[in-house]
C-alpha positions in Angstrom: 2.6 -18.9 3.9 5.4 -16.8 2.9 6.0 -13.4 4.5 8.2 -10.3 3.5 9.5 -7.6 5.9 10.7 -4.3 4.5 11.3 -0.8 6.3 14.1 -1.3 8.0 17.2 1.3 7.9 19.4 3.1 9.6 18.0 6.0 11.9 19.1 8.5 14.7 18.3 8.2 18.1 14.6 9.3 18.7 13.5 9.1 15.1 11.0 6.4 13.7 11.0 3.7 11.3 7.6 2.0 10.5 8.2 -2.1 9.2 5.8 -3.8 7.0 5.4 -7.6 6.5 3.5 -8.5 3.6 1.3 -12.5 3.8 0.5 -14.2 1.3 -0.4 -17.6 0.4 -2.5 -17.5 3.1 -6.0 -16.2 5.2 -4.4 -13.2 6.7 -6.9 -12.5 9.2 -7.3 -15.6 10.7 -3.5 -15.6 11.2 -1.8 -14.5 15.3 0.8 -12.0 13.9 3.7 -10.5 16.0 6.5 -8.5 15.7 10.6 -9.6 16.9 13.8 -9.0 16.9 17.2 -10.6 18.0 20.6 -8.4 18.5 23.8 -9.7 18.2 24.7 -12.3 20.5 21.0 -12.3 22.2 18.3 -13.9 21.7 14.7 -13.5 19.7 12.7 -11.5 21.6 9.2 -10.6 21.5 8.5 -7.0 20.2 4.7 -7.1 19.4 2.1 -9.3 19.1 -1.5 -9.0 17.7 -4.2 -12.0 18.0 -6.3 -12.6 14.5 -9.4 -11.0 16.8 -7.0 -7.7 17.3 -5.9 -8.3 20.7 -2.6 -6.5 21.4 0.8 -7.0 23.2 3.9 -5.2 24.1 6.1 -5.6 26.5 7.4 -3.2 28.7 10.8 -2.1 26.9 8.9 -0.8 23.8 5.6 0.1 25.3 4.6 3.2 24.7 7.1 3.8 21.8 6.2 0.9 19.3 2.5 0.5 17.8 1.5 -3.1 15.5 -1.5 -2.9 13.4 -2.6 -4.2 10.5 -4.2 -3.5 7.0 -6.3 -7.2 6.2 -7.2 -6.3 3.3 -3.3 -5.6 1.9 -2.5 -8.7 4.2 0.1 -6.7 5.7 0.6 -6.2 9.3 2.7 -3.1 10.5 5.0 -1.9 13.1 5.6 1.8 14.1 8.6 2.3 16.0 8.7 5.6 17.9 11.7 7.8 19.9 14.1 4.8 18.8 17.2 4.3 21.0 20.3 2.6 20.2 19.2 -0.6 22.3 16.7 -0.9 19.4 19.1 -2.2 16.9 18.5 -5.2 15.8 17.3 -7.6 12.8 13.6 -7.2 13.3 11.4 -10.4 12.2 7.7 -10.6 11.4 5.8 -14.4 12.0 2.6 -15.6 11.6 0.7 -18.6 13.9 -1.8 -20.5 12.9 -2.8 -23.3 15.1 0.6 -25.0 15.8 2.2 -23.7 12.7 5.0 -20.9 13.0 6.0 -19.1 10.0 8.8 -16.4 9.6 9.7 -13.6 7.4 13.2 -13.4 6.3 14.1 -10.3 8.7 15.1 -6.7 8.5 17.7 -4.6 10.1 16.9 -1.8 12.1 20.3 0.5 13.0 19.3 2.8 15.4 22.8 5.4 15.7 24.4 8.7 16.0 
């Protein structure tokens, strides 16, 4: 499985970035997909998380403001970031679960600035 993030960039403070990650080598739709990001000096955290049956996850620091979805078709899954703050910023990573397996994309960075 190899998976490619893109759409990251540097934005202001209440603007909106949306991130792809683009599967292949795989069954897209029968993969768990979610959405994370680490800062500097903290760890991974969870930003969004759908289930191959469409079941969705947020927590609360981007509820509200952040949307995952997915096109199965393009075997892409999506992330719409919404009224971004500077806490935001961060390398933002896209992984797929299958079973026990884990797989990540290679990460993109999401400046959010004035």
């Amino acid at each position: 499985v190899q998976l490619q993030a893109s759409g990251g960039g540097w934005v202001q403070p209440g603007g909106s970035l949306r991130l792809s990650c683009a599967a292949s080598g795989t069954r897209f739709s029968v993969h768990h997909m979610g959405w994370y990001r680490q800062a500097p000096g903290k760890q991974r955290e969870l930003v969004a998380f759908m289930t191959s049956g469409g079941m969705i996850n947020y927590p609360d620091s981007v509820k509200g403001r952040f949307s995952i979805s997915r096109d199965i078709a393009k075997k892409t899954v999506y992330l719409q970031m919404n009224s971004l703050m500077p806490e935001d910023t961060a390398v933002y990573y896209c992984k797929a679960v299958l079973g026990t397996a884990e797989f990540w994309g290679q990460g993109t960075q999401v400046t959010v600035s004035s």
